[in-house]
DOPA-610656 format. One record per atom (N, C-alpha, C): x, y, z; atom name. Coordinates in nm, 3 decimals. Each point is the difference from the previous one (the first is absolute). Layout:
// DOPA-610656
+---------+---------+---------+------+
:      px :      py :      pz : name :
+---------+---------+---------+------+
:       X :       Y :       Z :   CA :
...
+---------+---------+---------+------+
// end
This chain:
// DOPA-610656
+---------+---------+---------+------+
:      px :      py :      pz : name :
+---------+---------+---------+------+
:  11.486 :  10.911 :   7.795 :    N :
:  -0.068 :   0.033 :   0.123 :   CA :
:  -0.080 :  -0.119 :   0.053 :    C :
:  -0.036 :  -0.059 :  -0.093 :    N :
:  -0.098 :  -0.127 :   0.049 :   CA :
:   0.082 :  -0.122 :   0.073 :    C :
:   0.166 :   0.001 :  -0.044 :    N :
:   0.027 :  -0.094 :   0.055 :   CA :
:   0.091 :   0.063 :   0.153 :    C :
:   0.016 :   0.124 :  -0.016 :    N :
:   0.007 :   0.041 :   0.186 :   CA :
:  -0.080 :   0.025 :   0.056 :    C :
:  -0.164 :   0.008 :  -0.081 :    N :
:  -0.081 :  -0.055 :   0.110 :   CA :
:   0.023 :  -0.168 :   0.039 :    C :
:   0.009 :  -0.071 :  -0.084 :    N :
:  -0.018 :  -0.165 :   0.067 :   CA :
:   0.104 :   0.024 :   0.073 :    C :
:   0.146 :   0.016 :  -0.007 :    N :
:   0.120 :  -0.008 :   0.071 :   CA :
:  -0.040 :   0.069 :   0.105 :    C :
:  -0.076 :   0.132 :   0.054 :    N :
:  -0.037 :   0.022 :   0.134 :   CA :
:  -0.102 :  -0.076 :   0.040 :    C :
:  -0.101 :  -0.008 :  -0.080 :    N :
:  -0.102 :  -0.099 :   0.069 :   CA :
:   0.042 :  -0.174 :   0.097 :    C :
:   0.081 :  -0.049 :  -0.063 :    N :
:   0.090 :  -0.146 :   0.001 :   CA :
:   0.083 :   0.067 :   0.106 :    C :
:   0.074 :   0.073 :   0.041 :    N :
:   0.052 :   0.062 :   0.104 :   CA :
:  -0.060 :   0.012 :   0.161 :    C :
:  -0.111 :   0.080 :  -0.050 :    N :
:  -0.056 :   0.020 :   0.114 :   CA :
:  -0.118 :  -0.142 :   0.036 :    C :
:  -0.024 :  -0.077 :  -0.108 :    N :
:  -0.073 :  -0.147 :   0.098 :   CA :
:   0.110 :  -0.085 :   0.049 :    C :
:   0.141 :   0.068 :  -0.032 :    N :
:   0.088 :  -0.125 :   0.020 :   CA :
:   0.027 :   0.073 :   0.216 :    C :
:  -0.005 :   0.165 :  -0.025 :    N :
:   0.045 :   0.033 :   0.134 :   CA :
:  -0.108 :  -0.065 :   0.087 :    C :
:  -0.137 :   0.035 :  -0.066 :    N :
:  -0.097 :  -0.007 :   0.123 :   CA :
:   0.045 :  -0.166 :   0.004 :    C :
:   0.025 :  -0.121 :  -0.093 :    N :
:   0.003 :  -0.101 :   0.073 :   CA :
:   0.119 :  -0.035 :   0.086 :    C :
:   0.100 :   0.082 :  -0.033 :    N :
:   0.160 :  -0.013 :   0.098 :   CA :
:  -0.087 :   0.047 :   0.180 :    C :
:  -0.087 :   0.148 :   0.026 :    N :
:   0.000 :   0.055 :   0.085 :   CA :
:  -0.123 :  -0.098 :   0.059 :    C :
:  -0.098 :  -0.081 :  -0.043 :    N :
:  -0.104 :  -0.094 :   0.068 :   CA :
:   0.089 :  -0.092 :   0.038 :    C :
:   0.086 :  -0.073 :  -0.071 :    N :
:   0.103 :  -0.113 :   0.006 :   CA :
:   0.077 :   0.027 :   0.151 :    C :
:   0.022 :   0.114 :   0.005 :    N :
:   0.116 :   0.053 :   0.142 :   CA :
:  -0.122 :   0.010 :   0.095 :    C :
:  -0.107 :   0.063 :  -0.022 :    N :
:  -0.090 :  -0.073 :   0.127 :   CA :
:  -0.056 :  -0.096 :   0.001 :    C :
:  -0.011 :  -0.072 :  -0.104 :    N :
:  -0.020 :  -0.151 :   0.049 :   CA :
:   0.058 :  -0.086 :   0.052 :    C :
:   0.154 :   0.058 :   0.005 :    N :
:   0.087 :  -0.050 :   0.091 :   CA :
:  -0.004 :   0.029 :   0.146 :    C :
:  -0.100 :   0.092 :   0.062 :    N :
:  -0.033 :   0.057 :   0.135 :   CA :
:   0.121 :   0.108 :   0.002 :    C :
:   0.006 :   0.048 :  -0.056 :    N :
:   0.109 :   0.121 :  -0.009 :   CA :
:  -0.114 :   0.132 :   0.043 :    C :
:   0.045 :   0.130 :   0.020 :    N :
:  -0.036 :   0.102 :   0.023 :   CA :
:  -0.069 :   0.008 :  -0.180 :    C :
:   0.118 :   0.072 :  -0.025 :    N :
:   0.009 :   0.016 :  -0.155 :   CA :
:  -0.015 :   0.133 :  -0.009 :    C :
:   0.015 :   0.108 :   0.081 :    N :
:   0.001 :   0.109 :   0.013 :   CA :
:   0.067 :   0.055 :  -0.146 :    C :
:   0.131 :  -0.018 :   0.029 :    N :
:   0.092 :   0.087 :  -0.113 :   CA :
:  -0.062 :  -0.034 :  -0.138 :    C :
:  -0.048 :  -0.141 :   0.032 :    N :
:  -0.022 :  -0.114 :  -0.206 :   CA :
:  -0.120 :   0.133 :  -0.040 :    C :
:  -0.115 :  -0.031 :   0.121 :    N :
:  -0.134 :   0.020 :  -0.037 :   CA :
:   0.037 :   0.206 :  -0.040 :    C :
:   0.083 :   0.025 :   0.073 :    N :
:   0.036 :   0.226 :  -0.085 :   CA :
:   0.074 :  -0.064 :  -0.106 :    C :
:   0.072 :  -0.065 :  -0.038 :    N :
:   0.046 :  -0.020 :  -0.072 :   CA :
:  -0.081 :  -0.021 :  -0.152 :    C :
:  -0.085 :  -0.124 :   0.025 :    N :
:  -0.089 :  -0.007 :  -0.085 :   CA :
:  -0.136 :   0.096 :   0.000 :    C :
:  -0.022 :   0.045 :   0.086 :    N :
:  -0.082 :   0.113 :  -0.045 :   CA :
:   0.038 :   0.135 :  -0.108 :    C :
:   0.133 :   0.038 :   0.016 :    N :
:   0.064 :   0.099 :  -0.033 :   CA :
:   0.022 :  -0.028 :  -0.149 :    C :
:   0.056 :  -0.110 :  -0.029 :    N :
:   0.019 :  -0.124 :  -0.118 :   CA :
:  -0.114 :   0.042 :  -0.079 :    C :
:  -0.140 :  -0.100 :   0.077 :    N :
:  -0.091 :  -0.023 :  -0.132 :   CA :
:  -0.061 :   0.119 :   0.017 :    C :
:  -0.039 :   0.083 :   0.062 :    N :
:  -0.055 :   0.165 :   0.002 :   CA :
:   0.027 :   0.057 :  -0.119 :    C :
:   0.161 :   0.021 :  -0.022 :    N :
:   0.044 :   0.069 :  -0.116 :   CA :
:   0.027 :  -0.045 :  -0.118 :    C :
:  -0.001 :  -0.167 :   0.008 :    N :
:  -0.018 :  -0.049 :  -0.135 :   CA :
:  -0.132 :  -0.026 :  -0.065 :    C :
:  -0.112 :   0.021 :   0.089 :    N :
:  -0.113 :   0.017 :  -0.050 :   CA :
:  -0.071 :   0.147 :  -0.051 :    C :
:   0.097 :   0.099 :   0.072 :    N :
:  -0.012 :   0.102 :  -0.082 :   CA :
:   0.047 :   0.036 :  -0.134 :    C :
:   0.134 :  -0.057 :  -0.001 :    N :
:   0.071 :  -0.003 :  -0.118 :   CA :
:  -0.117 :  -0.057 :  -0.102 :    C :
:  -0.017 :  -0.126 :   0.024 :    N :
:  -0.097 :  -0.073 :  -0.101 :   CA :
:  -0.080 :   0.080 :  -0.037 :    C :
:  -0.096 :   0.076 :   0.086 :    N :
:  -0.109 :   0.060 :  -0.054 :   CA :
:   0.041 :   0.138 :  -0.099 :    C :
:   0.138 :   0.062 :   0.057 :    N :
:   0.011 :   0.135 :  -0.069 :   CA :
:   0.021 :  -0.065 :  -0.163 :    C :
:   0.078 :  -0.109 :   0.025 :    N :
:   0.053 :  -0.080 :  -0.147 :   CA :
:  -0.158 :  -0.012 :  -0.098 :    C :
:  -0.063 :  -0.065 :   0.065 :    N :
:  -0.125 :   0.002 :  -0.050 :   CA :
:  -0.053 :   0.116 :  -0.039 :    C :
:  -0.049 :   0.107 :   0.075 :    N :
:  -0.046 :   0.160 :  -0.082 :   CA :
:   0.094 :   0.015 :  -0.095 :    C :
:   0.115 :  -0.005 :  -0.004 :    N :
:   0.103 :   0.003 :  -0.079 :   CA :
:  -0.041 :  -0.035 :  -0.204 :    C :
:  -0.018 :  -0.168 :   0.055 :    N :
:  -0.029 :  -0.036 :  -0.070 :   CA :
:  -0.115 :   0.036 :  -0.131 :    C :
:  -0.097 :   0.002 :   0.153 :    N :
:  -0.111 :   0.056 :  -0.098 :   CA :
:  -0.038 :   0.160 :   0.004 :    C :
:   0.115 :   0.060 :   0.017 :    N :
:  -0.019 :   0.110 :  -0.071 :   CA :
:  -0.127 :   0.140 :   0.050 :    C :
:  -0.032 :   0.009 :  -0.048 :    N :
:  -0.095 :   0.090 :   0.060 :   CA :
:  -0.149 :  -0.111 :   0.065 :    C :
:  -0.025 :  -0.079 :  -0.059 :    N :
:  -0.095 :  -0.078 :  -0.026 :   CA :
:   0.011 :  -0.029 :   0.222 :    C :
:   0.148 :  -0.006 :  -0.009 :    N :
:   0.016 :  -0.040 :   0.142 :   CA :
:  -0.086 :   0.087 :   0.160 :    C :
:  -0.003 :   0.097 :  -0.025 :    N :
:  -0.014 :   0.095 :   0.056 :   CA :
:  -0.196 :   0.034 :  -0.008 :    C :
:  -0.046 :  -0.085 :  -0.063 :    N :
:  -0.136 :   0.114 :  -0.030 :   CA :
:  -0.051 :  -0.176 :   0.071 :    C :
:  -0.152 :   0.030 :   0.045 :    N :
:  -0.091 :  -0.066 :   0.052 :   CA :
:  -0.012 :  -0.135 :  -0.086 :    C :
:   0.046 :  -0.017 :  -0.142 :    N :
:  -0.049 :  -0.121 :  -0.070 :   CA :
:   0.082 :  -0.114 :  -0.008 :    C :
:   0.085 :   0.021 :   0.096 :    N :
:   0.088 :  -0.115 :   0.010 :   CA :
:   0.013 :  -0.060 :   0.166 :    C :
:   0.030 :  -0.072 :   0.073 :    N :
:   0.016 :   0.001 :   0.162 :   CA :
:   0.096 :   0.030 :   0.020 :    C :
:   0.087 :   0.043 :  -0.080 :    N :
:   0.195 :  -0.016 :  -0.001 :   CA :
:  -0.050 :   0.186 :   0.119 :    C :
:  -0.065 :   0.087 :  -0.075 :    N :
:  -0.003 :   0.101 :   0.061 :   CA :
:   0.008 :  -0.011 :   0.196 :    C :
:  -0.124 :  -0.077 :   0.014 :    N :
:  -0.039 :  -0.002 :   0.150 :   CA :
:   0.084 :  -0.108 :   0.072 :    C :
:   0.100 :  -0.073 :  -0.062 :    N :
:   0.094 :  -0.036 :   0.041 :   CA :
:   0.125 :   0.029 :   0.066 :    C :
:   0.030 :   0.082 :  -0.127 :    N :
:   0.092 :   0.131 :   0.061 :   CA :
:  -0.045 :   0.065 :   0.106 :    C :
:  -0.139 :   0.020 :   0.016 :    N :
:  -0.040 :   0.104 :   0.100 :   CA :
:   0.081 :  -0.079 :   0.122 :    C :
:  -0.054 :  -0.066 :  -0.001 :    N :
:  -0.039 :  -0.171 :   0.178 :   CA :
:   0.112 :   0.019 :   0.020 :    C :
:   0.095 :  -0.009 :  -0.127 :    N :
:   0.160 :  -0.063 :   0.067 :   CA :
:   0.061 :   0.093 :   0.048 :    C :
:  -0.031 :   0.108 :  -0.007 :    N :
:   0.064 :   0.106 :   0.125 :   CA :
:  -0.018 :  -0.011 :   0.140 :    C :
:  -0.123 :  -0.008 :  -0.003 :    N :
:  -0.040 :  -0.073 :   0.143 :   CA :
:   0.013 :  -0.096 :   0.068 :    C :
:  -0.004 :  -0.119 :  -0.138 :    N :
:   0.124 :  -0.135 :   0.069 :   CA :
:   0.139 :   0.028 :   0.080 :    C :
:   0.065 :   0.134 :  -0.111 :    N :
:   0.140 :   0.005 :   0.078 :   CA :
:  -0.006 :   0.042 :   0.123 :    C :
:  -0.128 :   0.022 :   0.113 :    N :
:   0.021 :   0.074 :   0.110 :   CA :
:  -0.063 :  -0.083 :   0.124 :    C :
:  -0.111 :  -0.123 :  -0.053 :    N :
:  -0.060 :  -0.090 :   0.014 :   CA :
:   0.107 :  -0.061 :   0.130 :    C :
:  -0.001 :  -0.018 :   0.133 :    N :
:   0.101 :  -0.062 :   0.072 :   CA :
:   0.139 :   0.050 :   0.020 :    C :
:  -0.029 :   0.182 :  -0.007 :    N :
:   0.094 :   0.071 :   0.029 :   CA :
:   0.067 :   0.049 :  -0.142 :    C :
:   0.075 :   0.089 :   0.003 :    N :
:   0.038 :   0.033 :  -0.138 :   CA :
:   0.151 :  -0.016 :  -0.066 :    C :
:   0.076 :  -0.021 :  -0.080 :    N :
:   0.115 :  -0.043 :  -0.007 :   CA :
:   0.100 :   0.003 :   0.038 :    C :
:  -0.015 :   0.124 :   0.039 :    N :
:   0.096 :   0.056 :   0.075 :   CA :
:   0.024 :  -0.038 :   0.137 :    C :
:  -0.068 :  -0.001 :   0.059 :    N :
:  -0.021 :  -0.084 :   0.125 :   CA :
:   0.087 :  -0.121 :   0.029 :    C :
:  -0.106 :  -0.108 :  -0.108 :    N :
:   0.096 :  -0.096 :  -0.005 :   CA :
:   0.137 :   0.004 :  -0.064 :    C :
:   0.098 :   0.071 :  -0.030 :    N :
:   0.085 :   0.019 :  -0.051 :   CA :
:   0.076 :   0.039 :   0.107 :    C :
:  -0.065 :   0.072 :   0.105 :    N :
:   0.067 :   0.073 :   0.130 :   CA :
:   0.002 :  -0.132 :   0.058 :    C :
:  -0.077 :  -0.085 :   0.008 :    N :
:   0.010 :  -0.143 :   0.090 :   CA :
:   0.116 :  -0.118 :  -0.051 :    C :
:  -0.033 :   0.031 :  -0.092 :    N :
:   0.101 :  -0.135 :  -0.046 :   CA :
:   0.178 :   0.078 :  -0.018 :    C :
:  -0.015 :   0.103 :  -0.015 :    N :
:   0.148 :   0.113 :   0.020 :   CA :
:   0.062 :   0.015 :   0.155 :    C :
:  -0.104 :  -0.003 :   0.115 :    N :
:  -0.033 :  -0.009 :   0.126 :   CA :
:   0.071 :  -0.158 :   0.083 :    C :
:  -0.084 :  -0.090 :  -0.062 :    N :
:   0.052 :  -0.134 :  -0.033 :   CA :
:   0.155 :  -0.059 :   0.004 :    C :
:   0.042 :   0.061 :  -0.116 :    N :
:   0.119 :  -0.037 :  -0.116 :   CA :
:   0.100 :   0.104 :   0.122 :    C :
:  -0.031 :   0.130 :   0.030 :    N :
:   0.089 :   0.072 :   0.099 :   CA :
:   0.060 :  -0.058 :   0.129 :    C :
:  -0.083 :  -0.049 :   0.071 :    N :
:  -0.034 :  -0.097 :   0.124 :   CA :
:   0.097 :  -0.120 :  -0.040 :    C :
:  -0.037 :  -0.078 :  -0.079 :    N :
:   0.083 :  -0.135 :  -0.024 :   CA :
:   0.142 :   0.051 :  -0.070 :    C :
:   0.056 :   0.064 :  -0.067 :    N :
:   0.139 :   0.030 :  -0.023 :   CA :
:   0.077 :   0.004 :   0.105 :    C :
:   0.096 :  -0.113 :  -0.106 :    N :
:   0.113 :   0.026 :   0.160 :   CA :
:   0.090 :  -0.016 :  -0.120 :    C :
:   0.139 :   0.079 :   0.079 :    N :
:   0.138 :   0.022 :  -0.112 :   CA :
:   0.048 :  -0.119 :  -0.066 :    C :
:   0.039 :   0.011 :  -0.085 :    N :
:   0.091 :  -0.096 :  -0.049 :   CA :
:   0.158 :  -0.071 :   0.099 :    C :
:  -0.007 :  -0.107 :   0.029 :    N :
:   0.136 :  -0.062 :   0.111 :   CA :
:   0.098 :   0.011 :  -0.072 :    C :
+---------+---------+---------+------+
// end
């Protein structure tokens, strides 16, 4: 568990720097920036459930921060709209730009 937390953690600093990178190019970055929200939202939840996980009951009670972590990160996922949303945008997106195969 500890090492799919690093493997999501290393993930999601790699999106947020792909989705700053596309606007630092003066891009919109519309699709990058749902994209990476949607991304590190749920891999930071993952991390944390991995974590209670870990520690077991210990996770869950006031003597650890892992508890009030878990709390926040629910609220992260909704923080700038909620996943779904962006999922409707970048699906929205991807609909619009398809064109058939020649």
């Amino acid at each position: 568990m500890l090492a799919d937390n690093e493997i999501d953690l290393k993930q999601a600093e790699l999106t947020i720097d792909w989705c700053a990178w596309v606007l630092d190019q003066g891009h919109p970055g519309t699709s990058e920036s749902s994209m990476a929200k949607v991304a590190v939202s749920e891999a930071l939840y993952r991390v944390a459930d991995r974590c209670v996980q870990v520690l077991g009951g210990l996770g869950v009670t006031g003597d650890s921060p892992v508890q009030q972590i878990f709390r926040d990160i629910r609220a992260f996922r909704i923080y700038d709209g909620p996943s779904e949303v962006h999922r409707w945008s970048i699906a929205k997106r991807l609909k619009k730009e398809w064109r058939p195969a020649a």
